[in-house]
matplotlib code that plots the C-alpha trace (Angstrom):
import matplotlib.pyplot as plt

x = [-53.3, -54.6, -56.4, -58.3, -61.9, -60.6, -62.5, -60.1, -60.6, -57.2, -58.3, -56.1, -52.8, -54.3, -54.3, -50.3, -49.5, -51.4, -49.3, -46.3, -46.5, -47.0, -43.9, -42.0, -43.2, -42.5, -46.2, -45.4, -42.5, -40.8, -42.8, -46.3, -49.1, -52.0, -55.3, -57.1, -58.5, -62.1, -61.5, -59.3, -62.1, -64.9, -62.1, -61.1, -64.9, -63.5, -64.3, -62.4, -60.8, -59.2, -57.6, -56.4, -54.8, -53.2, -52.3, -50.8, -48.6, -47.0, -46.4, -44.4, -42.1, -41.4, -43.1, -45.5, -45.4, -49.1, -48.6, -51.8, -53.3, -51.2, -52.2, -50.5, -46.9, -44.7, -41.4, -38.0, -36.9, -33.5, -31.6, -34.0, -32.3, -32.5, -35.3, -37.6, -37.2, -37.4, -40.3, -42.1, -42.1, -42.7, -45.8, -47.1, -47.3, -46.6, -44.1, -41.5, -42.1, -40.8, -37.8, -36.8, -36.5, -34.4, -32.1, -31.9, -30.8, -28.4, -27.0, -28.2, -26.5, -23.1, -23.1, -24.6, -21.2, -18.8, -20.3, -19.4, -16.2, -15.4, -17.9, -16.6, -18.0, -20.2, -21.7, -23.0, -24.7, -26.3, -27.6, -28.6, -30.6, -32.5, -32.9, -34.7, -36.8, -38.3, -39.1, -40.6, -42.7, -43.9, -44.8, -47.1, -48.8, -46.6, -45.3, -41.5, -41.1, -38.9, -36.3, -36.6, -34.9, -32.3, -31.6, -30.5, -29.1, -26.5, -25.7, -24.4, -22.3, -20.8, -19.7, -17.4, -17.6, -18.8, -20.2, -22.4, -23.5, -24.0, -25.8, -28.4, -28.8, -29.9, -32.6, -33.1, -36.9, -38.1, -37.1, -39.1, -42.2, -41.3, -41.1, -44.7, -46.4, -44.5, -45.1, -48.8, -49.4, -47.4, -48.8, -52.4, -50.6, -50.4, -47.3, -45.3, -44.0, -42.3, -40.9, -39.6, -37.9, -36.8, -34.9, -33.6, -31.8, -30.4, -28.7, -27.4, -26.4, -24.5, -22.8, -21.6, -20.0, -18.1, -19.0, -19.4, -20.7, -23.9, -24.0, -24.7, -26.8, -29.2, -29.8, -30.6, -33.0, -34.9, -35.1, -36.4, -38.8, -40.2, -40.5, -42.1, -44.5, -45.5, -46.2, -48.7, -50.4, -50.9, -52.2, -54.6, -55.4, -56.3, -58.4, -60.9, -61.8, -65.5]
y = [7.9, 7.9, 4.2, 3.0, 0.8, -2.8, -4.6, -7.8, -11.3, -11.9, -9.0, -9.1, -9.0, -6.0, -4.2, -5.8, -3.9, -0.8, -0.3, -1.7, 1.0, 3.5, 2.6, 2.7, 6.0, 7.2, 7.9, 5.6, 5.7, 3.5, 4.1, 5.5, 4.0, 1.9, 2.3, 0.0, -3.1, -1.6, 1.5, 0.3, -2.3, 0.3, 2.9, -0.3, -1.4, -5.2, -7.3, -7.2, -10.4, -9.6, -6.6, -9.1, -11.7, -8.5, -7.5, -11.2, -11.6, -8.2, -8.6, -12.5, -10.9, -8.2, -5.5, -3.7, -5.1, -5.1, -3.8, -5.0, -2.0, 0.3, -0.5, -1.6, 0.4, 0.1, -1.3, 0.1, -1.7, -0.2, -2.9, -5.8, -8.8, -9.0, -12.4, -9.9, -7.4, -9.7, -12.0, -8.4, -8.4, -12.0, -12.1, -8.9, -10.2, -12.7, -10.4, -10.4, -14.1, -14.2, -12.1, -13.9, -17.5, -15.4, -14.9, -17.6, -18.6, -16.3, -17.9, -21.5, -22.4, -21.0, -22.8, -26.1, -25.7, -24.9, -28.1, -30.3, -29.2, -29.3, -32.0, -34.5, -38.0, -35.9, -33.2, -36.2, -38.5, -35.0, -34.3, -38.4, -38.1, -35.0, -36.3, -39.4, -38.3, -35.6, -38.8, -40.7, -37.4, -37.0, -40.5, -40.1, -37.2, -34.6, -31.2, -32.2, -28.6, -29.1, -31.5, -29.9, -26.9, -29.0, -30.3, -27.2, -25.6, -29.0, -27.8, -24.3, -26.2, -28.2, -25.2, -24.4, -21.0, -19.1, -15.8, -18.2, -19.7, -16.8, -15.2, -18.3, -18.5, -14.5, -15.7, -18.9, -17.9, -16.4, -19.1, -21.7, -19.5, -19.2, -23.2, -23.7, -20.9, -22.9, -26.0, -25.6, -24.1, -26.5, -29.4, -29.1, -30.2, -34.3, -35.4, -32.6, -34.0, -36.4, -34.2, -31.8, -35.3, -36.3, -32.7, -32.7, -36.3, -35.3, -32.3, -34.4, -37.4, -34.4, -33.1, -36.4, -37.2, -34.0, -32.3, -29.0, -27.4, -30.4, -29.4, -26.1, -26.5, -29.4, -26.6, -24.0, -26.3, -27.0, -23.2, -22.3, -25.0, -24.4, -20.7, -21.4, -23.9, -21.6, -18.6, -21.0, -22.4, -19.1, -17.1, -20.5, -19.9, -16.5, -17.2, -19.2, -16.9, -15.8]
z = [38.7, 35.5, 35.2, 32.3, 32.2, 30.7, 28.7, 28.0, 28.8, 30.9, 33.3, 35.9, 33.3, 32.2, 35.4, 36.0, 32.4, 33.1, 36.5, 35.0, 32.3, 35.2, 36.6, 33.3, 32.9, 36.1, 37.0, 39.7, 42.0, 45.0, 47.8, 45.7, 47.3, 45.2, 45.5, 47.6, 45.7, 45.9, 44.7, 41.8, 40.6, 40.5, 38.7, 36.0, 35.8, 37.1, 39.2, 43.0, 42.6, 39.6, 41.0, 43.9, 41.6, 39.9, 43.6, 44.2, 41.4, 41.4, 45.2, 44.4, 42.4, 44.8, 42.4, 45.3, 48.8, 50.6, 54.2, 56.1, 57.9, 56.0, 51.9, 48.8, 48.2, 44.8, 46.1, 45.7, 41.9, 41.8, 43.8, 42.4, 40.7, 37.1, 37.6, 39.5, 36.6, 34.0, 35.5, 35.6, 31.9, 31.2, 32.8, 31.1, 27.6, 25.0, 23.2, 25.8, 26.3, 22.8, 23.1, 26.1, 23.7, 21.6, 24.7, 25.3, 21.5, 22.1, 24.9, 25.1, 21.3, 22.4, 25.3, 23.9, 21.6, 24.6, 25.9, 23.7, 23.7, 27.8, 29.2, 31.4, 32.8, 35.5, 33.1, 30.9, 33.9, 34.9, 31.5, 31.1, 34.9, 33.8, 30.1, 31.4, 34.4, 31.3, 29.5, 32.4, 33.6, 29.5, 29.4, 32.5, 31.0, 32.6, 31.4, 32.2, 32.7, 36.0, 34.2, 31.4, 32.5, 34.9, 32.0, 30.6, 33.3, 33.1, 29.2, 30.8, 33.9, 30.7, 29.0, 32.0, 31.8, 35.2, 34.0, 31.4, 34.4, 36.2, 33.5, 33.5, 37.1, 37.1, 35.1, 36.3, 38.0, 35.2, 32.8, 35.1, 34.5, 30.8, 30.6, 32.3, 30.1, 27.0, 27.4, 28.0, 24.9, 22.8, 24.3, 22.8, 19.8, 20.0, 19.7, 20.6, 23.6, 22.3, 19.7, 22.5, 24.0, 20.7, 20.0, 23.8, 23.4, 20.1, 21.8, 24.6, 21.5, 19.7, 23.3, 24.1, 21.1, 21.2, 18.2, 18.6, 15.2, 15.9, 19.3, 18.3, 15.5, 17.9, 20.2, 17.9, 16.0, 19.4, 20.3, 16.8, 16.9, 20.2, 19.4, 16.5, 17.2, 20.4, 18.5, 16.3, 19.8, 20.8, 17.8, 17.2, 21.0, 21.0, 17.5, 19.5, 22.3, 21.5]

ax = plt.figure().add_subplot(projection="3d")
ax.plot(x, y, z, "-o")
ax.set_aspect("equal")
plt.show()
């Protein structure tokens, strides 16, 4: 196991990418064992703890199962869900955080369209419930990450199309991780909340009147926005650190 000493602030998502890398490149297999977290912090140069928290969040998304007694073991990935996969990735780096928003353009405008076009009476109390706890959780200083993605996930039930839904639902863990890490970043910008409620309502404004061309073009808008404004947060962020 060829480790490398890290030297990076985030330590313990350097040690996730170094033995994600490993298993890309088949340095790792299904049923390798780790080295134990002791070992592994005097190999990286780290701290113990930060091996654990590596150890942790590998192990919640069903990466490397810890067997007490026994050691840490790289789990069988082959039969995985797509969200294990994919939540593998998110958490590794900002990149594929970025290339899962375009995802979801891809998928998230289309259905914002199909939406407009096939929503009934129900689709549109959903989409008002979720649209107004968001508001009610932003104006208590809240993220509004939760409705904030229900309120999405109602968008793709409105498009009436089950492999859509199924292809949202396959990524429905990851997305709630991709929500937290987004929001957080674009809320040290004042005001943005609001803005992210504004752009929200104007999506459900455009679905509820039926037109599908706005529809479209509402959702799109908030996805670029978000993406864009995120990719500000986080270069501005990363500018600071000493």
């Amino acid at each position: 196991m060829d480790f490398k000493p890290i030297k990076a602030k985030k330590i313990y998502e350097e040690i996730i990418e170094q033995i994600k890398v490993m298993i890309t490149r088949g340095e790792l297999n299904p049923g390798d064992k780790l080295l134990p977290e002791r070992e592994l912090a005097e190999k990286l140069q780290v701290g113990r703890a930060a091996v654990r928290e590596a150890y942790r969040a590998l192990e919640a998304i069903g990466i490397i199962e810890i067997r007490p007694g026994e050691g840490t073991f790289v789990r069988e990935m082959g039969s995985k869900p797509m969200t294990d996969i994919m939540s593998l990735a998110v958490i590794t780096g900002k990149d594929t955080l970025f290339e899962l928003l375009e995802l979801r353009k891809i998928v998230e405008v289309e259905a914002a369209g199909l939406a407009a076009l096939r929503r009934t009476e129900d689709h549109l109390g959903e989409m008002k419930r979720w649209l107004n706890l968001m508001k009610e959780e932003i104006d208590q200083g809240s993220l509004g990450d939760v409705p904030d993605t229900k309120f999405h996930y109602a968008i793709t039930n409105a498009a009436c199309n089950s492999l859509l839904t199924r292809t949202m639902n396959s990524i429905s863990e990851t997305i709630k991780q991709e929500m937290k890490t987004i929001l957080t970043n674009m809320y040290r910008t004042p005001g943005t909340p609001q803005q992210l409620y504004e752009q929200h309502k104007r999506i459900f404004e455009e679905i509820a009147s039926g037109n599908e061309m706005k529809a479209r073009t509402a959702m799109f808008y908030h996805l670029d926005r978000a993406e864009k404004i995120l990719k500000k947060e986080m270069t501005t962020f990363e500018c600071k650190l000493p």
